[in-house]
N, C-alpha and C positions, 0 to 999 in steps of 0.2 A: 171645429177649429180649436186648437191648441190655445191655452190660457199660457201667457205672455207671464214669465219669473219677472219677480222681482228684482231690481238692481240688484248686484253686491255691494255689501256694506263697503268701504274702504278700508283697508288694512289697519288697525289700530298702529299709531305712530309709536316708536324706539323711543326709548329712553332720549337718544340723541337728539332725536326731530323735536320732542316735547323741550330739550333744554336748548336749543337754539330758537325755538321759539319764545320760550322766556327768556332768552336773551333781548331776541328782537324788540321785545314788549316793556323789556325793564330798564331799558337804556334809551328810549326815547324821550324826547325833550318833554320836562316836567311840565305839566300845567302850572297855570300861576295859582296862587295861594285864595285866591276868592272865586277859581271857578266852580259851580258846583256844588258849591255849601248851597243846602236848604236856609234860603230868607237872602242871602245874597245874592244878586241880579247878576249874570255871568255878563262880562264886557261886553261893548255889542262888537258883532261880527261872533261871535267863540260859540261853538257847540255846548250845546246840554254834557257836562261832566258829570259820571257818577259819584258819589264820595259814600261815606262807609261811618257808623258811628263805629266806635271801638270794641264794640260786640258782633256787630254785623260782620265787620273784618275778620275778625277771628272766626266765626261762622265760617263765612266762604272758602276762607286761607285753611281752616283747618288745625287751627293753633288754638292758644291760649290767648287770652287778654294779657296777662302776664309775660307772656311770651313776646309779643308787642310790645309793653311796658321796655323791655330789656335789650330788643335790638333798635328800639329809639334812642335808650342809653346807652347803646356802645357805636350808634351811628351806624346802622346798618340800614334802619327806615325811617325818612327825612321826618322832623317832628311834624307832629299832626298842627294842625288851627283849632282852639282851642275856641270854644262858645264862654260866657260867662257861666260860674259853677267849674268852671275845669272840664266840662266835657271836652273829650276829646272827636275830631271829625279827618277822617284819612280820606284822599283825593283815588280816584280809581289805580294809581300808577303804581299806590301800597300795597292793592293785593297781585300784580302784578310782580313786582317786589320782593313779595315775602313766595308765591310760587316758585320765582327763582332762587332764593335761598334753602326751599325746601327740595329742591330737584338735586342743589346743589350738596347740600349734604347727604341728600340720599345714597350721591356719587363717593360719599366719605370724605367730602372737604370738612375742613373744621371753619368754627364760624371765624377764628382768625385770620384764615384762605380766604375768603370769602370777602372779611373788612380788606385787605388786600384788592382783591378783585375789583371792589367797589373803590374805592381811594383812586388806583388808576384812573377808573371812570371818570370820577368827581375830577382829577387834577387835570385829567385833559382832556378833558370834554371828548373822551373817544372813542366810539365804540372800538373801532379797528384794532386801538391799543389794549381795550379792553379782553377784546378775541384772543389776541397773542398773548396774554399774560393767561387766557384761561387755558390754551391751548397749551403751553408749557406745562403747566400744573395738572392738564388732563397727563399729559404724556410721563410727569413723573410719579401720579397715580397710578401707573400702568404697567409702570417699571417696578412700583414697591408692590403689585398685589402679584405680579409673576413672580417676585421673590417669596412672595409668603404662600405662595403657589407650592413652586418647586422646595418650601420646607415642609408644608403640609404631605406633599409626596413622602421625602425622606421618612417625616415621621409614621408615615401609615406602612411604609416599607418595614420601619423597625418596631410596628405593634405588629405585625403579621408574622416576622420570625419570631418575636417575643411568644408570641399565641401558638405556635406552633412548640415552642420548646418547652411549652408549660404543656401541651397534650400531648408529649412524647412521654414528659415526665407522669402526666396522670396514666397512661397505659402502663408504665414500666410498673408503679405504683398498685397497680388493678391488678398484672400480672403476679406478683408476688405472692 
């Protein structure tokens, strides 16, 4: 009897699939401020919430502590809860969060796109107008990398004759 393969893996997902999924992830309704903290009793009825010291975060996220420090200060990821001592404690929706900021600049937004993106969010509670504002900004990222596209052409057209007129020149030179 023939020995039974193993499934196929499933296709590792596109850049795309990976960033509407942190979409999906990063725009859902915040948890409240005491879900989840280690010592604080989450409300009753509410799930077990992950949270994250500020090392942990950077761990998973893949950043810097530092890095955190600076998109809390420019309001990119909602301030942490704060223990006595200044520790800091991020809610699971931080690493969430900062994935999507990380996908998103991979895509070459700048983080000012990005506070952008976010502000829509925040001012209208929406993801919907969220989409449309990222979808615009996809599409005029799209528009400026075919231009830098089609200069890249140009120029690799004009190193090719240049290359060519300099080993005309070294044979006529050899010839001599």
């Amino acid at each position: 009897m023939p020995e039974s393969l193993p499934p196929p893996h499933p296709p590792a997902p596109t850049q795309g699939e990976e960033l509407e999924r942190d979409i999906m992830h990063s725009t859902r309704t915040a948890p409240r401020r005491d879900e989840g903290i280690p010592g604080v009793p989450a409300p009753s009825g509410a799930g077990e919430e992950t949270s994250y010291p500020i090392g942990g975060l950077a761990r998973e996220a893949g950043v810097s502590t530092r890095t955190i420090r600076y998109y809390e200060e420019i309001g990119l990821l909602r301030t942490a809860r704060r223990y006595a001592g200044g520790r800091r404690v991020f809610p699971s929706d931080a690493l969430e969060r900062l994935r999507f900021i990380g996908r998103l600049k991979r895509l070459g937004f700048s983080l000012g796109e990005i506070g952008e993106l976010n502000d829509v969010f925040e001012m209208r509670q929406s993801t919907a107008a969220m989409l449309e504002a990222l979808e615009r900004r996809l599409e005029t990222h799209l528009h400026t990398i075919d231009e830098q596209l089609a200069e890249l052409s140009r120029l690799r057209d004009d190193l090719t004759v240049y290359r060519e007129r300099i080993g005309g020149r070294i044979r006529r030179i050899e010839g001599e």
